[in-house]
KEKE-3310 file (N, C-alpha, C; in steps of 0.2 Angstrom, whole numbers, plus 5000, padded with zeros to 4 digits):
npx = (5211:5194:5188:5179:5171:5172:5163:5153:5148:5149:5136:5125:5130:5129:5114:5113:5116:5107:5096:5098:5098:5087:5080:5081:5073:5061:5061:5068:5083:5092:5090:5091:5103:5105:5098:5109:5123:5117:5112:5123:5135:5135:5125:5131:5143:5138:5134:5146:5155:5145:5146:5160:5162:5154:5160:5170:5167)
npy = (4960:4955:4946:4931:4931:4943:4949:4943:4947:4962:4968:4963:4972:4985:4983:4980:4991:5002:4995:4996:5012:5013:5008:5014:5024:5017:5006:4996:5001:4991:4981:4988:4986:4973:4969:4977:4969:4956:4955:4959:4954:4942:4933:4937:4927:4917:4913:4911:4904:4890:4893:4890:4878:4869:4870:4864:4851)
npz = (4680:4684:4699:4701:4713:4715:4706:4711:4722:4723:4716:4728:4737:4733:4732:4744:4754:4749:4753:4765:4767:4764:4775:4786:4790:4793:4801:4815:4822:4822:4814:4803:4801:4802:4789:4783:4783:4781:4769:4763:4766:4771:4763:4749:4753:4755:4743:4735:4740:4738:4725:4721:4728:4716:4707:4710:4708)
capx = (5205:5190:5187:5173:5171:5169:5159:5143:5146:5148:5127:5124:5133:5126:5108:5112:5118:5100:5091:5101:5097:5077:5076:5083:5069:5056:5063:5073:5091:5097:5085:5093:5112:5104:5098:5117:5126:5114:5112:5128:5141:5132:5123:5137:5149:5136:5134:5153:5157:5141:5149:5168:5161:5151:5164:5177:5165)
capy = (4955:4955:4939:4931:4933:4952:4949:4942:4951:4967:4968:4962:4975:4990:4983:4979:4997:5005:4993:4999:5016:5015:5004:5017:5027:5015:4999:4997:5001:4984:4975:4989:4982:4965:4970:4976:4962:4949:4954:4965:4951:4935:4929:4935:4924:4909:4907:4911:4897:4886:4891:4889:4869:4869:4871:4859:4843)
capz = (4679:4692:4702:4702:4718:4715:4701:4713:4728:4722:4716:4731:4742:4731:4734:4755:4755:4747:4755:4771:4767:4763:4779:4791:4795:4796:4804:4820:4818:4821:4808:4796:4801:4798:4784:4779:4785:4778:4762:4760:4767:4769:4757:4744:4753:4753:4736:4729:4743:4733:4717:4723:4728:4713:4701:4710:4708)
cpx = (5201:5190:5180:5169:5166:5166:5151:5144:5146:5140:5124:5125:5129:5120:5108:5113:5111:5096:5093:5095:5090:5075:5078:5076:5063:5056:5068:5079:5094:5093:5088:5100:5111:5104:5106:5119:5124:5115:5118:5135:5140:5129:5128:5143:5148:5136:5139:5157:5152:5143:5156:5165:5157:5156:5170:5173:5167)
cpy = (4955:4947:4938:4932:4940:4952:4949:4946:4958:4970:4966:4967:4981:4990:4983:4988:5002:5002:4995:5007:5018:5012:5007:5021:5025:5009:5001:4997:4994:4978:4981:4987:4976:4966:4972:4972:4957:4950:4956:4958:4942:4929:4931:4928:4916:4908:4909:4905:4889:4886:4888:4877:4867:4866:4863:4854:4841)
cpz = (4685:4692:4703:4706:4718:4711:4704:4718:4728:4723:4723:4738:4740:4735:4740:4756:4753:4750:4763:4772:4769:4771:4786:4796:4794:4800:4810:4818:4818:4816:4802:4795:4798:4792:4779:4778:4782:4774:4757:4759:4767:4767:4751:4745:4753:4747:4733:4734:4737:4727:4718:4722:4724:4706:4703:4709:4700)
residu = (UNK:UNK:UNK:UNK:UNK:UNK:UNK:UNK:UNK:UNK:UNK:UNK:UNK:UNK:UNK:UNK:UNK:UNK:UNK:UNK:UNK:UNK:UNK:UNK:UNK:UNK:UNK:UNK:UNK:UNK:UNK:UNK:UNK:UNK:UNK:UNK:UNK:UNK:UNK:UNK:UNK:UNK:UNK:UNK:UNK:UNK:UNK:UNK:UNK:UNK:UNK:UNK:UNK:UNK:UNK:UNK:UNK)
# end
């Protein structure tokens, strides 16, 4: 069984990883890491923490 977890941050990582890709040669390399990072690891993990204390209330 997947976790929910993997459930939201997988789409999320796909997407950081093409938006990585497209953003290589026309942005500075360290705005296309942000762009990994933020969207790939980041923001998945804020909102399965917002859903985690969602569901415990």
């Amino acid at each position: 069984m997947v976790s929910r977890q993997t459930k939201t941050s997988f789409p999320f990582i796909v997407v950081a990883m093409l938006l990585w890709y497209v953003s290589l040669g026309s942005v500075a390399t360290w705005v296309s890491w942000a762009v990994l990072v933020g969207f790939g690891v980041v923001l998945p993990t804020v909102l399965t923490s917002y859903q985690r204390d969602a569901t415990e209330q």
